[in-house]
C-alpha positions in Angstrom: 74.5 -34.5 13.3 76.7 -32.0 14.6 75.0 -32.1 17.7 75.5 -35.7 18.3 78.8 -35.8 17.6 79.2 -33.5 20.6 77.5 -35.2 23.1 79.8 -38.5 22.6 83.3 -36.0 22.1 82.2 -33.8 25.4 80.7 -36.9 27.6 84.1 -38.8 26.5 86.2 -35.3 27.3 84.7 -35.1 31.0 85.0 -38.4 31.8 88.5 -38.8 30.7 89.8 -35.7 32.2 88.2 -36.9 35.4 90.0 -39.8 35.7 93.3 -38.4 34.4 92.7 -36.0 37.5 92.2 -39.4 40.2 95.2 -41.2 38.5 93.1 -43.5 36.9 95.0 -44.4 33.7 93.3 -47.5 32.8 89.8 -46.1 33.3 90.9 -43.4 31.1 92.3 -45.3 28.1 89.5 -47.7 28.6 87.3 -45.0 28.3 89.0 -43.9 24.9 88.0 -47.4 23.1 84.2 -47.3 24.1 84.1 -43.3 22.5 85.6 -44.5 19.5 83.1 -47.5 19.3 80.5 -45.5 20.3 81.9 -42.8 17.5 81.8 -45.3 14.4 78.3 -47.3 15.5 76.1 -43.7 16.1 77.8 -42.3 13.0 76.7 -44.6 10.7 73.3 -44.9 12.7 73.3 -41.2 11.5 74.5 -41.7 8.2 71.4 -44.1 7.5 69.0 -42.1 9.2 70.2 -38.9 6.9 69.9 -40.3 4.1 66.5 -41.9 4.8 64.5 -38.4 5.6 66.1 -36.2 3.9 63.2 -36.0 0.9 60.4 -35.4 3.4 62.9 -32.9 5.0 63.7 -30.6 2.1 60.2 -31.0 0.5 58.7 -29.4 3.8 61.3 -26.5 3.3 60.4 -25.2 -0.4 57.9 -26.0 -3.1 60.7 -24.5 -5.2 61.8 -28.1 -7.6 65.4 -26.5 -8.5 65.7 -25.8 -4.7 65.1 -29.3 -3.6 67.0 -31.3 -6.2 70.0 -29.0 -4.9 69.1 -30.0 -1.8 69.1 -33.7 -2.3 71.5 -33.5 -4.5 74.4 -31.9 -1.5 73.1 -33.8 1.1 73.0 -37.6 -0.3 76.8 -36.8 -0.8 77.3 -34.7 2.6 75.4 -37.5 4.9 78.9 -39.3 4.4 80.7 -37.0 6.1 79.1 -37.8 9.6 81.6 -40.9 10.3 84.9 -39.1 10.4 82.5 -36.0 11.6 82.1 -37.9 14.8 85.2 -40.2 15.1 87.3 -36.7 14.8 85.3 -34.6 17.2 85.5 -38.1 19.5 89.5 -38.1 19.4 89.6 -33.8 19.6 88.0 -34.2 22.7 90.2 -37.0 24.3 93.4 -35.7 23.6 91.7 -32.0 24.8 90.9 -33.8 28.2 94.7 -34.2 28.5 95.5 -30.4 27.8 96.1 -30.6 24.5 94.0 -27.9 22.7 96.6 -27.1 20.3 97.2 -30.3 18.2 93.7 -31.0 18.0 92.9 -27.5 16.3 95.6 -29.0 13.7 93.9 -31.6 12.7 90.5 -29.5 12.1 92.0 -26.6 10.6 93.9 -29.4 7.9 90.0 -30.2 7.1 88.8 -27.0 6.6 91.7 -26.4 4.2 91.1 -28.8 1.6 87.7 -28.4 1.9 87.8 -24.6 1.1 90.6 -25.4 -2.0 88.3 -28.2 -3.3 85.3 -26.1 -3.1 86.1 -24.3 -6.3 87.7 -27.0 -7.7 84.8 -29.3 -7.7 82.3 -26.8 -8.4 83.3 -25.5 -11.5 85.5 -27.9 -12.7 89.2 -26.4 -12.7 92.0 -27.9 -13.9 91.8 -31.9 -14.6 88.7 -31.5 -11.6 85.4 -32.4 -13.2 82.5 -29.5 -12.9 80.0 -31.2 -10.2 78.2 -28.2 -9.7 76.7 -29.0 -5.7 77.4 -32.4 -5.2 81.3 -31.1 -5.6 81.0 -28.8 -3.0 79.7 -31.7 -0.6 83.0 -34.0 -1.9 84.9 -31.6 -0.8 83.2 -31.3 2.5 83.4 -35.1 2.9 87.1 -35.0 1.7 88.0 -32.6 4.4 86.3 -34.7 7.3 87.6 -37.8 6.1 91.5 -36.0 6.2 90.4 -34.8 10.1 89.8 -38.2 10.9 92.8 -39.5 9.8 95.1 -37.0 10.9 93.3 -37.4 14.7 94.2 -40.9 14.9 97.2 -40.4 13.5 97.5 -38.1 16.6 96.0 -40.2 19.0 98.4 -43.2 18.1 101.6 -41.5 18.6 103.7 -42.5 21.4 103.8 -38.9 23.1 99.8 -39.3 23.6 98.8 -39.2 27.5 95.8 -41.5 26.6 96.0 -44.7 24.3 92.9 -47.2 22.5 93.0 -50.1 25.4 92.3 -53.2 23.2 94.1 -56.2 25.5 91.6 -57.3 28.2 89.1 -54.8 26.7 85.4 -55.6 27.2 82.2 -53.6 27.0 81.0 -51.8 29.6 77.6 -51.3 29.9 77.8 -48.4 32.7 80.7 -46.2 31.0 78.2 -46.3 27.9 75.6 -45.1 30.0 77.7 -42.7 32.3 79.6 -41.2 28.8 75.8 -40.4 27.6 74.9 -38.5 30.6 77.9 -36.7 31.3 77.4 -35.1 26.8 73.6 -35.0 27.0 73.4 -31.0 28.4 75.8 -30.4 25.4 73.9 -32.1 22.9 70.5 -30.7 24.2 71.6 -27.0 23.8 72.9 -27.6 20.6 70.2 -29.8 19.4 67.7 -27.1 20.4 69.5 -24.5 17.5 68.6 -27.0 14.7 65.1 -27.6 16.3 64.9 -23.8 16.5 66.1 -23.5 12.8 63.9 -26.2 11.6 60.8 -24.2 13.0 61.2 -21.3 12.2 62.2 -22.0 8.4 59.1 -23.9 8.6 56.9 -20.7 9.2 59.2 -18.6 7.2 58.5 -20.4 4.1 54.7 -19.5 4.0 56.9 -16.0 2.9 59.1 -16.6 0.3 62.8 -18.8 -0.4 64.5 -15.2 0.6 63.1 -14.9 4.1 65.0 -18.9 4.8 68.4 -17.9 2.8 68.6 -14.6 5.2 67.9 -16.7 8.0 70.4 -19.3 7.2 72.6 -16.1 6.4 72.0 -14.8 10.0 72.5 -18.2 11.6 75.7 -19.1 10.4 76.9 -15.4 12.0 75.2 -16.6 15.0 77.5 -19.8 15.1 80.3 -18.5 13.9 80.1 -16.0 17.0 78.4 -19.0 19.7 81.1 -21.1 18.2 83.7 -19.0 19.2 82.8 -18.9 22.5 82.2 -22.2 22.8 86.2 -23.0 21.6 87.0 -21.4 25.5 84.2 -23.3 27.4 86.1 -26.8 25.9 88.9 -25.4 27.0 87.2 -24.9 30.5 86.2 -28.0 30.5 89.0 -30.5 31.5 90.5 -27.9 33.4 87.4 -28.0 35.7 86.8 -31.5 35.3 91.0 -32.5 36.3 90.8 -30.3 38.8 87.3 -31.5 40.5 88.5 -35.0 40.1 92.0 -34.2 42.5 90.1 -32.4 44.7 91.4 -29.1 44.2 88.2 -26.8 44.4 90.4 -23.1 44.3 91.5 -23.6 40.7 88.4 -25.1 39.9 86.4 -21.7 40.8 89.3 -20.1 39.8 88.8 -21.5 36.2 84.9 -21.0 36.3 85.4 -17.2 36.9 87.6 -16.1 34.0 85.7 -18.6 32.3 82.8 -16.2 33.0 84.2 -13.1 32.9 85.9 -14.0 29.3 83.1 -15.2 27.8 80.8 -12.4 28.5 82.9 -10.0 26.7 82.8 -12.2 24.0 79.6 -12.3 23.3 79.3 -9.0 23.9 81.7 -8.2 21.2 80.2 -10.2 19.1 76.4 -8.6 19.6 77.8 -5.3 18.8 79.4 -6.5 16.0 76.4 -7.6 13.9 74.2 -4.6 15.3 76.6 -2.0 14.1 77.7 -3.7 10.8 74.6 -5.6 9.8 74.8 -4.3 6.0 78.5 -5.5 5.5 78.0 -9.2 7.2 75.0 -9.9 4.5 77.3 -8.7 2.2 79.2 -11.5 3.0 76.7 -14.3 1.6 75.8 -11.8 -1.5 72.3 -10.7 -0.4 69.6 -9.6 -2.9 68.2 -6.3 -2.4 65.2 -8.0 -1.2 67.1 -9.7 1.7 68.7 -6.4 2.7 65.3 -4.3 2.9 64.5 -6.9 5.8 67.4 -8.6 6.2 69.4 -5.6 8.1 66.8 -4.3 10.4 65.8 -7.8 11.5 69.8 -9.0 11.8 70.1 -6.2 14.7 67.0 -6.8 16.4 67.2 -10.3 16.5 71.3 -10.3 17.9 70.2 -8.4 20.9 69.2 -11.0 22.7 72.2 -12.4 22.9 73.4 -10.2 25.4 70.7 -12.1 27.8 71.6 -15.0 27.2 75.6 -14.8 27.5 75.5 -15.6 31.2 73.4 -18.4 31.2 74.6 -20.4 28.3 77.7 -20.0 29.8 76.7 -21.4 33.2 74.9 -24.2 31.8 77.6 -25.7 30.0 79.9 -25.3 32.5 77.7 -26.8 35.7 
């Protein structure tokens, strides 16, 4: 879902800051109304298509029935949230493809509020807040994409806003579909290929027990919160590169792919040494079980290592 909603924000981002950088204002604005169609149509595509597979999804996860009725329970709430998921990340990525990378984070950080004060709320029942147990938890995810998605188009119709929703004379164009598609579909392949990789794994790891997938799913979110990270500066690479290709100025666009580079790399490793050196306090973090630890740590530091390979080249490939 996530995935998706990246490679209509990014192929929208690229294509926008391109034209922005040949003058073309039309072209860009034009190109804002056919993200934002593209945006609602896919996410309720998505919406549907969660909700239609996610029984046979869990069930091939766990055999465990308190497990799965969880499962079901979060995510026939949660597949609601992928609507404003990719109308948000769709205007984010216009107004970044202007230089804005501040008023977007706004908007994103306002979500991630009320979802983390709900969270309790819902949960447990606080206050004049019913106890929902799981499905409160996913409300309050919902609720804090729904207030992103607002507050971005709130954004994104204000009169300081470099690019505006073209509606007079607008008309669908079948090539600016297709062109948006394959400018986002590296970014949605490499992140696609993390929930393939998540899916198949889990799938063999469940032959071992519910522990071995809750440490993985322990050591992936550290994963993304790291990849994540770095991925923040590559979109903010990205319409410097892309402005800068499109008026022809090739110094600042090496320019920006170095320190790009250079930054990047010590992120990540930063972030590798991190979770090799403090593996025991990060699984602390999600509450392990002393089963979890006796594997859990040893395999958290082996398996980060590799991330130090592949810094360079993730880097590369989502900035070519």
């Amino acid at each position: 879902m996530n995935a998706t909603s990246i490679w209509i924000g990014v192929g929208v981002n690229v294509l926008i800051a391109g034209y922005l950088g040949q003058g073309k204002q039309n072209e860009a604005n034009t190109t804002v109304t056919h993200g934002l169609l593209l945006a609602f149509g896919i996410g309720a595509l998505l919406n549907l298509l969660s909700l239609l597979i996610m029984k046979p999804y869990f069930r091939a996860f766990t055999n465990n029935e308190e497990i799965y009725q969880l499962s079901l329970a979060y995510m026939s709430v949660c597949s609601f949230m992928q609507i404003p998921n990719m109308v948000h990340i769709a205007i984010q990525k216009m107004i970044q493809a202007t230089g804005n990378m501040i008023a977007p984070m706004w908007f994103q950080i306002a979500g991630v509020v009320v979802n983390f004060v709900f969270d309790p709320l819902l949960i447990f029942g606080i206050g004049v807040f019913p106890a929902m147990g799981i499905r409160g938890a996913a409300v309050a995810t919902v609720a804090g994409y729904l207030l992103s998605m607002i507050l971005a188009f709130a954004l994104l119709l204000g009169k300081k806003q470099k690019v505006r929703i073209k509606i007079k004379e607008f008309h669908i164009q079948k090539w600016m579909i297709a062109r948006i598609f394959a400018l986002g579909l590296p970014s949605f392949i490499m992140n696609a290929l993390s929930s393939f990789m998540v899916t198949f794994v889990n799938l063999f790891l469940v032959a071992y027990s519910d522990t071995a997938i809750a440490f993985f799913g322990a050591y992936f979110k550290v994963q993304q919160l790291i990849v994540m990270t770095v991925n923040g500066l590559i979109q903010g690479c990205l319409p410097i590169m892309r402005f800068n290709y499109g008026a022809g100025n090739r110094d600042r666009l090496h320019s920006a792919f170095r320190y790009g580079t250079a930054l990047v790399s010590g992120m990540m490793i930063l972030g590798t040494l991190t979770v090799n050196f403090f593996p025991a306090q990060l699984l602390e973090l999600f509450t392990a079980s002393k089963a979890m630890r006796s594997f859990g740590i040893s395999a958290m530091s082996w398996s980060d290592s590799r991330m130090l390979l592949i810094s360079s080249s993730y880097l590369r490939m989502k900035l070519i």
